[in-house]
Each structure stands twice: as structure tokens, then as C-alpha cells.
C-alpha positions, 0 to 999 in steps of 0.5 A, a space after each residue: 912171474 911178472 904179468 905184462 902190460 901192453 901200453 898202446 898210445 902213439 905218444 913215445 913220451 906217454 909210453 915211456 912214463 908209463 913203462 917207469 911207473 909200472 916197470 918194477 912191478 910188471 913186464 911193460 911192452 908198447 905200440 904205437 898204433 893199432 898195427 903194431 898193438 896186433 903184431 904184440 897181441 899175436 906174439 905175446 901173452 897180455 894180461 893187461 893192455 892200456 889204450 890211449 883213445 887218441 889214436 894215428 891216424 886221427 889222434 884228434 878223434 876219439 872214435 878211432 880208439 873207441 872203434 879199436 875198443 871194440 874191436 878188441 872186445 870182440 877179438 880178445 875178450 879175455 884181456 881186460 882194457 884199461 882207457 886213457 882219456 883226457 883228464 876231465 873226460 868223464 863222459 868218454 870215460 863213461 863210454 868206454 866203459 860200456 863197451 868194455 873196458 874195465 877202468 880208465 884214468 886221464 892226462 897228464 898222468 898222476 902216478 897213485 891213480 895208474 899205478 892203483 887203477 892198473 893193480 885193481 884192474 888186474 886184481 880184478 880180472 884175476 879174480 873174475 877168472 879164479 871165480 869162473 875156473 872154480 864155478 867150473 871145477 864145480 859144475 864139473 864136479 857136481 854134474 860129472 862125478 864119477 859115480 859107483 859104489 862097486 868094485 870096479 868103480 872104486 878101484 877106478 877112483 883108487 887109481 885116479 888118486 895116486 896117479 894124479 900127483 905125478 907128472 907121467 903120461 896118462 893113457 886112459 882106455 875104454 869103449 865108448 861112453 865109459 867117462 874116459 873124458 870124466 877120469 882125465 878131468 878128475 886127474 886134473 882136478 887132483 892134480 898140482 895144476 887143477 887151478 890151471 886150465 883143461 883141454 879136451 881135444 879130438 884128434 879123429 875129427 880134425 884135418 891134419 894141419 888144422 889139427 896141428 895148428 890147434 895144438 902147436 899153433 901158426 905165423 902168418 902166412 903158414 897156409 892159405 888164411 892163416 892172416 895172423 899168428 896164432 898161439 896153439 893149445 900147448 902154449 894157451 894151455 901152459 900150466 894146465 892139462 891137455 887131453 888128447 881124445 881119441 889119440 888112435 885118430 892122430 895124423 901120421 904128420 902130426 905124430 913126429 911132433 908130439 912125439 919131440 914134446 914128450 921127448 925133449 919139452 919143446 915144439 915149433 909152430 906150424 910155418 916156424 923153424 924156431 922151439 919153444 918149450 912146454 908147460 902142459 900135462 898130456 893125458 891121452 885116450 882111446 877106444 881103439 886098441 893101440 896095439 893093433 894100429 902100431 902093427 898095422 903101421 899107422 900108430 908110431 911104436 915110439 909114440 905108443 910107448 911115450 903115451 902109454 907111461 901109466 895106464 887106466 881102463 875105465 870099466 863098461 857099464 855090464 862089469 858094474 851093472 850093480 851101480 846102475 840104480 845109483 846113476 839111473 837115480 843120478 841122472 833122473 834128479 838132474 835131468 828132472 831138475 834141468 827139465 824143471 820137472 818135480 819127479 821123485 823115483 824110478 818104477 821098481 820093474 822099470 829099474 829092473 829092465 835097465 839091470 837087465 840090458 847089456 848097456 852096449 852105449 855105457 853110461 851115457 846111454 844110460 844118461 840118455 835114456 833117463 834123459 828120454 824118460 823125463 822128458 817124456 814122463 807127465 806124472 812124478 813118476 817113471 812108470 815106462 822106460 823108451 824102448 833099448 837100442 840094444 839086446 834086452 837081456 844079459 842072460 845069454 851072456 856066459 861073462 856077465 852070469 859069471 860076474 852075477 854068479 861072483 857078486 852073490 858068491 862074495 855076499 856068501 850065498 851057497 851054489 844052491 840058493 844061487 841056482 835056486 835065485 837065478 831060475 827064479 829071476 829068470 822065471 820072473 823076466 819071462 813073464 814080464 817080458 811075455 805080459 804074464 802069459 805062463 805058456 808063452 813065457 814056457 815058449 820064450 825059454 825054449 821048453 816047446 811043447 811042454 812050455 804050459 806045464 814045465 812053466 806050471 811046476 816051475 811057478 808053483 815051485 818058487 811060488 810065483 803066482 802071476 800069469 795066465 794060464 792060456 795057450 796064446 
């Protein structure tokens, strides 16, 4: 596909020797003024725009085309800018430059140097885009891997890999802080389109027609300060990836139209009755159940079974609590280096509280609390953990025993030693959570009045020989 040139320069002639010199190897549209370069810029994707200097109203005035520079920087900054100076005004030139434009060449035009110095200056602002897309893809990949190596997590990867290749819907689901925004960026990676761009858009936080302005787009004059037309992500995004997060928040108005995408491809911006056609993957995610919202009439059915096409469930952090020493230590090296602290391990007991806590936050709450500890930590070792939001202990939890109960089954432990690992653990906990003391710890498991001896023989039983043996 060709890329387009927008040619801005009052001169008819200038214009139409430049579209004969560039025709056969990009799309080439034009203006006239400043004007008429923002009606094209509004309705069309420029990979280049060429600016001639001399602008109306004072072709005479360079100023004019160095203040139009600048506001073209600020304005569109992705589109590189090629400056058209007098043959010898190297010292404009020289200005341009500093204030953004990429190259220039003069008049009267020499064929070799615009058609080289265009094809360079697109060559180069290929190159600069794939050079920040792939630092990206990297810092996204290296900061945000999906870690774990246990069960749940590796069928998750499992899932990701032979989903990627294909164009279907994805809904992916999970409580909050699972990664569900981890899994749709490593779909796209995986994906024929990973070199294309990634969207991630919240569909609770936004108005409804700001929201369906942001996906679709807007003409002028669609609403109050809609000043300008305005390409929306479903056309910025073409060739890419568009995740829609918390899908369950989409506005009832704006369900009908992504509804007609993923029927038919096609969509209208907000204020235009005419189609256009889409190039995107969609990816949606929720943590609310669907299923409930479609009954209680606020989620269309017809949506729901357009979005739910291939399904992924990202696992809470209590059903792979066994990966919580890889992600603590994961979070710990970055958060230290990010910190530039020298840091080099986690307390033993202090990892042992962060495997007995019910992570009602997930991962990210796990990332937060190391977070915390680094910040907070002198030495080069995490000797304290900040107090956890949520309940301290997973024992009372029937589910989680049961998963405890299935890992050290799987690693083919009998149903006595498992007993006998499991009292001793709990032993273990509550006297760390009761400073050592026997009688307590005995009152904290609920034994009462026989808390000092019943604690007594247990200890001597599985031969743990800390605590104290005083009443307090």
C-alpha cells in the first residue's frame, strides 16, 4: 500500500510538479494554505506532509510557515515534516530543523533531491516508529511477563499460544488484579498483528458519547467542542489490537454499534451517517459476570454471544499461591532496581506470611506490597513485610486446604504425612503469629483452657522446640 504525502504550498504549479515526481511511488494530496492542510489532516492518514514556508496570507514572510511548523508539532507530532525553502536558505533551513522538521530541500526543485530527500525522510520515520513499537514490545515483555510455574499458569500460557493466531473475539475474565490486560497484550504479541499497535480502553470510566467518540470517532460539529473531525481508535488502530476493558461498563447507546462491527466490519463516526470498514482485532475483559448483566437487561445478549467467541479465565493469585516466591522475587528485583536499591533476597518467614495470606487484591497487590517493602527497607534485605489489607491466613479457607491437600497429594505424599505437615505448619503459624508464646498460640487455635498443655504435647510431638511457656 502506497503511503501519502500531503504537499501544503499556495503555488498550483509547485504542487503539481511535486505530485508528477512522487506519483508513482506515493499517494500525493495537496492544500493550498494552512486551511485547507487541516480539512485533509482531519480526514486522511498522512505519513508525510511537505510545507512550503512561503505561506497566504504573506507568501513574502517565512514566519507564517515557521509558525504553522510549529503549530504542526505540537498538534501532530507523529507526522514527520518536510520544509521547502529557497534554494540557498540554508540558514532557514537550519531553523526549521530545530523546531522539528525532519529535512528540507529548495527551489526551483531538482527532481534526485525530493524524490531522495522524501524516500529518506520516510525511511526514516518508519524506522524511528518500529525502533520505539520494538522498545515497547520489550519493556512490555520484560516488565510484564506472565509469570508462574504452576499448573494454572501454564495452562494459561497454553491457552494464549493457540488462541493468538486466530482472528476470533477474545473475552477474557478475572477478579481484579489478575493480569487480564497482561494476557490481552501477550495475545497481541503472539498475534499476526504484534507489529501493529495495542489499545487498551476503559469502557466504566468514560461518558457515553466521549466514549463512543474515542472509539468511533467524530465530524465537526457533532456536539458542543467538537471544533474538528477526529479519527477514533477503531481507525487509529487499524491493523492493530483493541482491548476493551471492563466491557460490563459499556454504555447501552454504544453497545448497538460495536455490536454492527463485529457483525458486519463496518461503523460511522459520531455526527456521520456514512460506513466505514474495520481493521482491528477486538479483545474484551470483564470481572463482572456477563451472564447476570444480559438478565438484568443492561448487557445485550446478542453482544454477549458476539464477545464471548473464545474464552480465557486468568486464575486469582489463592489458586497458584505456590508461584508467590517467583513473583515476590520478580517484583522485588524490579522494584529494587527501579528504586536503585541494592536488595538481594526476601526473609524466609516473611515469604512464608505472603504464602499464607488470601491475596484478595491478586497479583498486583502482591506487586504492591514488595513495592512498599523496598521502598521502605534500609539494608539489603527484606526483614518486614507492611501490614496486609486483608484476612492473614488462608486456613479457614475449605477451597484453599483442598488445593494444599491436591498439590502435596500430586507430589505423592500418603494422607498421614499430609496430616501430620499440615498440624505441624499450623503449629508453626501460631506461634509466629503469637510471638512464640505456647499458651497463646493454644488460645489462638481455640483449645481454651487446655491451650498450655494441649500446645505442650503437640510441640513435643512434632518437636518444635520454640516458644515460652508463660500463661500471657
Amino acid at each position: 500500500m502506497n503511503r501519502t504525502v500531503l504537499v501544503v504550498d499556495d503555488n498550483e504549479i509547485n504542487r503539481l510538479n511535486l505530485k508528477l515526481l512522487l506519483k508513482d511511488s506515493y499517494e500525493v494530496l495537496e492544500a493550498g494554505d494552512a486551511t485547507q492542510a487541516e480539512e485533509v489532516l482531519s480526514g486522511h492518514r498522512i505519513d508525510l506532509l511537505v510545507l512550503d514556508l512561503a505561506l497566504p496570507p504573506e507568501p513574502d514572510n517565512p514566519e507564517i510557515g515557521m509558525q504553522y511548523l510549529t503549530h504542526l508539532r505540537k498538534e501532530t507530532p507523529e507526522i514527520p515534516i518536510v520544509v521547502i525553502t529557497g534554494h540557498d536558505d540554508h540558514k532557514l533551513a537550519s531553523r526549521a530543523m530545530k523546531q522539528g522538521a525532519l529535512d528540507f530541500f529548495g527551489k526551483p526543485f531538482r527532481p534526485e533531491e525530493v524524490r531522495d530527500t522524501i524516500d529518506q525522510a520516510i525511511l526514516t520515520r518508519w524506522q524511528q516508529l518500529r525502533e520505539q513499537e520494538l522498545t515497547r514490545q520489550l519493556d512490555a515483555h520484560i516488565g510484564n511477563e506472565i509469570l508462574g510455574e504452576s499448573k494454572p499458569m501454564r495452562r494459561l500460557r497454553e491457552l494464549i499460544t493457540q488462541v493468538a493466531s486466530a482472528p476470533s473475539t477474545v473475552l477474557i475474565r478475572g477478579e481484579t488484579g489478575t493480569g487480564k490486560e497482561l494476557v490481552a497484550r501477550s495475545l497481541h504479541r503472539q498475534s499476526p498483528r504484534g507489529e501493529g499497535p495495542f489499545i487498551a480502553i476503559n469502557c466504566a470510566s468514560m461518558e457515553a458519547e466521549h466514549l463512543e467518540s474515542v472509539l468511533f470517532g467524530h465530524e465537526k460539529g457533532a456536539f458542543a467542542g467538537a471544533n474538528r473531525r477526529k479519527l477514533g481508535w477503531f481507525e487509529r488502530a487499524s491493523g492493530g489490537t483493541l482491548l476493551l476493558d471492563e466491557i460490563g461498563g459499556l454504555p447501552a447507546s454504544v453497545q448497538g454499534k460495536l455490536l454492527r462491527v463485529l457483525e458486519s466490519g463496518e461503523f460511522s463516526r459520531l455526527g456521520s451517517e456514512a460506513f466505514l470498514n474495520s481493521d482491528i482485532r477486538l479483545i474484551c475483559s470483564t470481572k463482572q459476570p456477563l451472564e447476570q448483566l444480559v438478565e438484568q437487561g443492561k448487557f445485550r445478549d446478542d453482544l454477549y454471544y458476539r464477545i464471548n467467541v473464545v474464552n480465557i479465565e486468568t486464575p486469582p493469585l489463592r489458586a497458584h499461591i505456590d508461584d508467590v516466591p517467583l513473583l515476590a522475587n520478580h517484583f522485588l528485583q524490579r522494584k529494587a532496581l527501579l528504586c536503585n536499591k541494592q536488595i538481594t533476597s526476601l526473609d524466609e518467614r516473611r515469604l512464608n506470611e505472603l504464602m499464607t495470606y488470601d491475596w484478595p487484591g491478586n497479583v498486583r497487590e502482591l506487586e504492591n506490597v514488595i513495592e512498599r517493602a523496598v521502598v521502605l527497607v534500609d539494608g539489603d534485605r527484606i526483614e518486614h513485610i507492611p501490614p496486609l489489607a486483608g484476612p492473614r491466613t488462608r486456613m479457614a479457607s475449605g477451597e484453599l486446604l483442598d488445593a494444599w491437600f491436591a498439590r502435596l497429594s500430586d507430589a505423592g505424599v500418603d494422607a498421614d504425612a499430609l496430616i501430620e505437615m499440615f498440624e505441624k505448619r499450623l503449629l508453626e503459624t501460631a506461634l509466629e503469629r503469637n510471638s512464640g508464646v505456647k499458651a497463646r498460640a493454644g488460645r489462638w487455635l481455640g483449645y481454651g483452657e487446655r491451650a498450655k498443655d494441649k500446645m505442650r504435647y503437640l510441640c513435643e510431638k512434632h518437636r518444635i522446640s520454640s516458644g515460652e511457656e508463660r500463661e500471657s
